[in-house]
C-alpha positions in Angstrom: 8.8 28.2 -30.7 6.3 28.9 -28.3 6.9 31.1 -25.4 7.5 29.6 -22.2 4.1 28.7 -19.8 4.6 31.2 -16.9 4.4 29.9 -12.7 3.7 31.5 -9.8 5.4 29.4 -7.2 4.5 29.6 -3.2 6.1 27.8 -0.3 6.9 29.0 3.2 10.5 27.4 2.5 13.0 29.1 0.7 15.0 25.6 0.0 11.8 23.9 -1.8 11.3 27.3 -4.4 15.0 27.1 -4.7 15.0 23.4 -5.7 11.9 24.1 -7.3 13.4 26.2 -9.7 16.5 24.5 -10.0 14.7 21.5 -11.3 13.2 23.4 -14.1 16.5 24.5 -15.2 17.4 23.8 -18.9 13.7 23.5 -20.0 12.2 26.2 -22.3 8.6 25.1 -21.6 8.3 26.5 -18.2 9.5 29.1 -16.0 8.8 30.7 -12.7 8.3 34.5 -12.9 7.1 35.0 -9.1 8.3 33.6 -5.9 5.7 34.2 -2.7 6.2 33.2 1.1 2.4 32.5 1.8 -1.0 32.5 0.4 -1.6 35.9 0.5 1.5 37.1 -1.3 1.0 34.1 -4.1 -2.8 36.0 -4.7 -0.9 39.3 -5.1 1.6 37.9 -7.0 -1.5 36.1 -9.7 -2.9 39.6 -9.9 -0.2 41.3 -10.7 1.7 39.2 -13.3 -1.3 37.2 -14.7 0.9 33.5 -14.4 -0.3 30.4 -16.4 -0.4 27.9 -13.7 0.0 28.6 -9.5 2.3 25.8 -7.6 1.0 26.3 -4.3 1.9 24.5 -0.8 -0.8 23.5 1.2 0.9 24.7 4.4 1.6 27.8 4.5 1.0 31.1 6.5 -2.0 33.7 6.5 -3.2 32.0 4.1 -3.1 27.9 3.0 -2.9 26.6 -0.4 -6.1 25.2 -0.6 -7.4 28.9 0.6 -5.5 30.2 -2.0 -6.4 28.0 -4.6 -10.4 28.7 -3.9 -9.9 32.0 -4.1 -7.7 31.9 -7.3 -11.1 30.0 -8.9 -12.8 32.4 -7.9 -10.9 35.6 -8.5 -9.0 34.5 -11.9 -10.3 31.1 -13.1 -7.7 30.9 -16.0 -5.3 30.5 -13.6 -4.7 26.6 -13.5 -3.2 25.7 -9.7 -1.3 22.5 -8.9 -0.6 21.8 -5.4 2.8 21.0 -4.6 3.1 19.2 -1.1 4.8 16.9 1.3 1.0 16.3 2.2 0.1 12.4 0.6 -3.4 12.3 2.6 -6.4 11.4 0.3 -7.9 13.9 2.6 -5.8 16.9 1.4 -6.1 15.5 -2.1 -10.1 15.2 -2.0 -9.8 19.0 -0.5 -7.9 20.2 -3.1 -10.0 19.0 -6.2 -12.7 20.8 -3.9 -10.7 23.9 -4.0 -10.5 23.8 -7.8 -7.0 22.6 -8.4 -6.1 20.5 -11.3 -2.7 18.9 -10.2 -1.5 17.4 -7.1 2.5 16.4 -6.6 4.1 15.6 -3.7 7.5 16.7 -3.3 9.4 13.9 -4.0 8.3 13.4 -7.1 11.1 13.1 -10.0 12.1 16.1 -12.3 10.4 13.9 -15.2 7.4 13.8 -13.1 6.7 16.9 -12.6 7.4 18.2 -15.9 5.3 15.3 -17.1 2.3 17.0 -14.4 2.7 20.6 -15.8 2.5 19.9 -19.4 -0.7 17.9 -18.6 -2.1 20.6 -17.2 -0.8 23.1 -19.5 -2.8 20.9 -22.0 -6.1 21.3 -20.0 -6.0 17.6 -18.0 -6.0 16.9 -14.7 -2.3 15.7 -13.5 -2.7 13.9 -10.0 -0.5 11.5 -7.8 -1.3 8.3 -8.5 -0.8 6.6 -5.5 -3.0 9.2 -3.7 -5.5 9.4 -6.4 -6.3 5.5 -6.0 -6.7 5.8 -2.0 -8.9 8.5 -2.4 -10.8 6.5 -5.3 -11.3 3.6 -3.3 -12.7 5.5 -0.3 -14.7 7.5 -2.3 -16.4 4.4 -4.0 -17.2 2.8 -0.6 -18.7 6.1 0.3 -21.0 6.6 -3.2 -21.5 2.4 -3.8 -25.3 2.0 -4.2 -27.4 1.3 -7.0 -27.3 3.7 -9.5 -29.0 3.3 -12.7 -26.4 4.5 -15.5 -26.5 4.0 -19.0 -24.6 1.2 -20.3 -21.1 1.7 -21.5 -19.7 -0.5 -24.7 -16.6 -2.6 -24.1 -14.3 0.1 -26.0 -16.2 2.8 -23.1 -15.2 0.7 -20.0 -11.4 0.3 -21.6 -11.2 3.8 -21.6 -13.1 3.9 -18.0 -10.2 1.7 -16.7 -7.4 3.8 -18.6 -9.3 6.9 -16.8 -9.4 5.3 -13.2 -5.5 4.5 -13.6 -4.8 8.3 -14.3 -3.7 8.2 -17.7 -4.1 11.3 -19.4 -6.2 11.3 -23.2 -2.5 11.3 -25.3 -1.7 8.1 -23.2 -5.2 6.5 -23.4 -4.8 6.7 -27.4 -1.3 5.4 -27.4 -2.4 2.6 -25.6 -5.8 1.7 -27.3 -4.2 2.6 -30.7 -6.4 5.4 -31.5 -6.1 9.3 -31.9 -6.0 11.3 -29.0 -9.1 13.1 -30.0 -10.7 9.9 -30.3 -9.6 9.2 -27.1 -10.8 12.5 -25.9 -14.4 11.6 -27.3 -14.7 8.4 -25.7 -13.7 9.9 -22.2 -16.5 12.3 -23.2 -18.9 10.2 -24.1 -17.9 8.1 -20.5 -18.1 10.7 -18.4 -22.0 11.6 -19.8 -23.0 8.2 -19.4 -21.5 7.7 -16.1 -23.6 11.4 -14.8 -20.1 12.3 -13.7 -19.2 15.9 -13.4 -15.4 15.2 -14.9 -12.8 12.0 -15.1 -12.0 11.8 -11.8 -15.8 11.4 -10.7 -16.4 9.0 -13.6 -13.4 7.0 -12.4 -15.2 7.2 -8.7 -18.5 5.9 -10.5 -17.2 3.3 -12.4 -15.1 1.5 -9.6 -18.5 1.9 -7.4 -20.4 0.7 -9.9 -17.8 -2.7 -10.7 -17.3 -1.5 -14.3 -13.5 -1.0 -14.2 -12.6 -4.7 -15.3 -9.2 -4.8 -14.3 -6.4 -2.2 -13.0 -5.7 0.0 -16.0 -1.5 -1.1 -16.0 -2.6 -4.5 -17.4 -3.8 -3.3 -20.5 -1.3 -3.9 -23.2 
């Protein structure tokens, strides 16, 4: 069995890394091997123990999350950060992606849920709240709509464009199209190319700007 992904959890409250922790109890995938206060201890912390993935508030002292997380991209790349807030402002979202992290939770978010988030982005996909994602997707397509010229994109493409804007992950996109994952994988490639898009969650931008999401991705069967 592999051995468990490492965290680096910070929070200013000592109740929310308690819970934190308890709600990882009894899996073997994940475990939290530092605890910091603030910002500045959770970059000492990264240095020194070399974590897989950073949970980060965004409020915090002497130094914020998303603070943290740029320099975290900057300082030790590998390092995947999730952000792990009370915070559901499309703002805060859009500032976060900016800062280079790959998740966003909010805090009440089930135990399935944010186990479902870290093993997404243990796997190297981006694991955002849904419900915050699609404000910030429809905000950001009023701000980008214009006329872009962009190649066109076959049916099977703007399936997987839809499946991409609804925040489905590649393994999920495949169950649901009844292909591989890697297929899967290939086709969100081969959108996000097309598209000009820099990765899924600007494709997803593009393609509600540009009216090529048919229909909200839960409909698909």
């Amino acid at each position: 069995m592999s051995p468990a992904l490492r965290l680096v959890l910070a929070d200013d409250h000592e109740v929310t890394r308690t819970g934190f922790v308890a709600l990882l109890a009894g899996s073997a995938e994940f475990e939290v091997v530092g605890q910091a206060r603030d910002g500045q201890e959770a970059l000492e912390l990264c240095e020194r123990l070399q974590p897989d993935i950073a949970i980060l508030d965004i409020r915090m002292p002497l130094l914020n999350g998303l603070g943290a997380a740029r320099l975290l991209q900057q300082r030790q790349p590998a390092i995947k950060v999730v952000i792990f807030t009370m915070d559901d402002s499309p703002d805060h979202l859009e500032a976060a992606i900016a800062a280079g992290a790959v998740g966003y939770l909010l805090k009440d978010a089930s135990r399935s849920e944010v186990l479902d988030a870290l093993q997404r982005v243990a796997q190297g996909e981006e694991a955002l709240n849904s419900r915050v994602s699609a404000r910030l997707l429809r905000r950001m397509a009023e701000r980008n709509a214009g006329g872009t010229q962009v190649a066109a994109l076959t049916a099977r493409e703007r399936q997987v464009l839809g499946l991409v804007a609804g925040g489905f992950s590649n393994r999920e996109i495949g169950e649901k199209l009844g292909i591989t994952t890697g297929t899967a994988k290939a086709h969100v490639e081969r959108v996000i190319g097309k598209l000009g898009a820099a990765d899924r969650t600007q494709a997803a931008v593009r393609g509600i700007a540009l009216g090529l999401v048919a229909q909200p991705a839960g409909q698909w069967p």
